[in-house]
N, C-alpha and C positions, 0 to 999 in steps of 0.2 A: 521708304521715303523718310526722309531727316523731318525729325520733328520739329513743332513751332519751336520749344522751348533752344533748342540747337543753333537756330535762326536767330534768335534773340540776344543769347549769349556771344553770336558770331557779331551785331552788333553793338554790342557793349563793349565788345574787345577793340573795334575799328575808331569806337566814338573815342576812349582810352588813351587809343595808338595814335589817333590824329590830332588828339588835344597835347600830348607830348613831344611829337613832333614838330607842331607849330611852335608850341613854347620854346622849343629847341633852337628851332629856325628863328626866332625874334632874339634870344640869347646870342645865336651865334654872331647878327646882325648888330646887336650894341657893343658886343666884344672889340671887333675888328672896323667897327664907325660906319657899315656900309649901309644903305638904305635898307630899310626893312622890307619892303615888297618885291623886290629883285631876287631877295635871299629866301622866302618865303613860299613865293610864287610856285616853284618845281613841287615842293611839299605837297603844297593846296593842290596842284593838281593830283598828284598822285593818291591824294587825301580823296578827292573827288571820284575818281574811277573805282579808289577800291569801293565806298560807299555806291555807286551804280551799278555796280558788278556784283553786291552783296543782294539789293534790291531783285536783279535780273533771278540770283538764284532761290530767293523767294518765290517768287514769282513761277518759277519753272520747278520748281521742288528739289529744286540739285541736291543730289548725294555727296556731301562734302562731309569734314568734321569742321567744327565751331572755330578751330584754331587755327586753319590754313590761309584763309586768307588775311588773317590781322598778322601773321607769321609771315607772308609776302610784302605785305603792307611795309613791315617794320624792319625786315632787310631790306629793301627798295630805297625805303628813307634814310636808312642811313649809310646807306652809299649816296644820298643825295649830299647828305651833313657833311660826309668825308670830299665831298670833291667842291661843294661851296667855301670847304675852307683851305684846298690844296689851289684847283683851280676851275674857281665859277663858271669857266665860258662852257665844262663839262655835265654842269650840275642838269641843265634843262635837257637837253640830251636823252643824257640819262631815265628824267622823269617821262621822257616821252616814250624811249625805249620799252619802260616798263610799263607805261599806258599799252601798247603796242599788244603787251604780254597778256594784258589784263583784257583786252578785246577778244585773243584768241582764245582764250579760256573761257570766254563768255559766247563767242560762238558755238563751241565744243559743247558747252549746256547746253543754248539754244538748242543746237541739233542734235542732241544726244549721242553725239557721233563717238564719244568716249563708251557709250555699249558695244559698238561694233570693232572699236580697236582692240578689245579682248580677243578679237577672232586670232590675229596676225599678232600675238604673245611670242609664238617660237620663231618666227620670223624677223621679229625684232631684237631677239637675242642675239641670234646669228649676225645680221647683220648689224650688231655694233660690236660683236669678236673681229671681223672680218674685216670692218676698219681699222681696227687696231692692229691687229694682222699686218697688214696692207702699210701700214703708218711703223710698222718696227721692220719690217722689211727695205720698205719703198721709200720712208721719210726723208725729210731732213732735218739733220741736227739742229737748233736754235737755242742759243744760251747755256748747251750741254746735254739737252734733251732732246731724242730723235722724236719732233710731236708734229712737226708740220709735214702737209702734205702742199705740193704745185702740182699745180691742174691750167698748163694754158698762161702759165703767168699770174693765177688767182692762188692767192696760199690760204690754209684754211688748219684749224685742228682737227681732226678725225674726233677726237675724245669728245668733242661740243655736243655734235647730233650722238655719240654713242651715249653719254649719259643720257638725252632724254630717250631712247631707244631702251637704256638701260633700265629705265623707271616703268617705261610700258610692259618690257617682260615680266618684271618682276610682280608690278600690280596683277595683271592676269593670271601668273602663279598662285598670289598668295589671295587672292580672288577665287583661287580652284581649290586650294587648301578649307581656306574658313567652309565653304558647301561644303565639302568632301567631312571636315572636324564635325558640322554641325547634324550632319545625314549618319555619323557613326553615335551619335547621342539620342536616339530615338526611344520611346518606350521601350520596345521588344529588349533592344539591346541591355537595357540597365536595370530587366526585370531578370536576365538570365548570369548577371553578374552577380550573383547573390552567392557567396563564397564564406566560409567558415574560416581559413588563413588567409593572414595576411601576406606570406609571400605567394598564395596564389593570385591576389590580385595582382599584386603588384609584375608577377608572372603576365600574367592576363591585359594589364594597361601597357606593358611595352610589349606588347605583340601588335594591340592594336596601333600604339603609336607608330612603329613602326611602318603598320602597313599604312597609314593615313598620310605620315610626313613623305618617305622615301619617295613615291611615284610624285612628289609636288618640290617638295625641297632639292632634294637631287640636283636637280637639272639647273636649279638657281644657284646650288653652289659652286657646279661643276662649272657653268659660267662666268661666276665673279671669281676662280678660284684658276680659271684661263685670261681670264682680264689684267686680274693680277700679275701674271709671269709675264707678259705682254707688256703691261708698262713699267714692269720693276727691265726688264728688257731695253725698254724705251728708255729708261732713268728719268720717269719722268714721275716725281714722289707727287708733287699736288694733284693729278688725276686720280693718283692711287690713292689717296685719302677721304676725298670727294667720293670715288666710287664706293668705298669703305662703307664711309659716312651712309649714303643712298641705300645699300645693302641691311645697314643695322637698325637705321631710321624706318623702314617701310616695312621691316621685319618684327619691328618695337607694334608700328599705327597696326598691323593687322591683327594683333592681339587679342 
């Protein structure tokens, strides 16, 4: 369970994020003349949910890190910033959108139901290759990039639900990893490493790394490493960096 002090530091960073972003919001509003509560408003809310969403996970002991959700927070808001200054009639929208987001993720605590989507890890692998698949086969082209799919007259990207599909494999990997790293560090093991060279160790620590990573990492790379040919296939470069991005970031947090 995330300790108090994790909780604490998660609200510091919100209290932080949200006193930046208001100020933000009131700047942007004396800039361009426009009433300050109109411009403000989408903020405060989004201000408001991460702060009830941070309380819930108090409350319920969520297993988070300290940083995720002021790191939502703070992309949220300034996609709010960006579009109260391109064009406002999108800003609340948006904030709502993201309220939306910050529900589901708080029901997900509520019910712990994030324990059992570890079950269906390879499952969700596959099916977000298969959409991709399916979208560099079947697509159609839009703007140069084969990304969309039609379904019935309903167009959609494949790549949307495959990145979150793509973050649930990956977390249940590297969720089977860390057990797996932390069960080969046991006394027994680190009383019979007791080696006089030093290239036996170092013999000895890539045998076991090996046997630790390959059965876990394998299967993630062989993954993003078919996703990849898929949308460099597609020509479709912003999923491919996104997906990138998700791969190196969640390979950084399991650390």
């Amino acid at each position: 369970m995330m300790m108090a002090g994790g909780r604490t530091r998660e609200l510091i960073f919100l209290l932080q994020g949200s006193t930046l972003l208001g100020l933000s919001g009131a700047l942007l509003a004396w800039n361009t003349g426009r009433p300050v509560w109109p411009t403000v408003s989408a903020l405060l809310i989004l201000c408001a949910g991460a702060l009830v969403l941070h309380l819930l996970f108090r409350w319920r002991g969520y297993r988070a890190a300290p940083c995720v959700l002021p790191v939502v927070l703070g992309l949220n808001g300034l996609g709010v910033l960006v579009l109260q200054s391109v064009e406002p009639s999108l800003a609340q929208r948006h904030a709502w959108f993201g309220i939306l987001g910050m529900v589901l993720w708080g029901a997900m605590a509520w019910s712990k139901l994030w324990l059992s989507l570890r079950r269906i890890r390879y499952l969700s692998g596959v099916t977000a290759l298969a959409l991709l698949v399916i979208t560099a086969l079947w697509g159609e082209r839009v703007g140069g990039a084969r990304a969309w799919l039609s379904v019935n007259g309903f167009q959609f990207q494949p790549s949307e639900p495959g990145k979150l599909l793509l973050i649930l494999f990956l977390a249940g990997v590297l969720v089977d990893l860390s057990e797996r790293s932390a069960g080969k560090s046991d006394p027994a093991s680190r009383e019979q490493v007791k080696v006089t060279r030093v290239w036996e160790q170092a013999v000895r620590h890539l045998h076991q790394s090996r046997v630790v990573l390959l059965p876990y990492l394998g299967p993630a790379v062989s993954v993003w490493t078919v996703a990849m040919l898929t949308l460099v296939a597609q020509r479709d470069l912003g999923a491919a960096i996104l997906f990138t991005g998700i791969l190196v970031i969640m390979r950084v947090a399991a650390l």
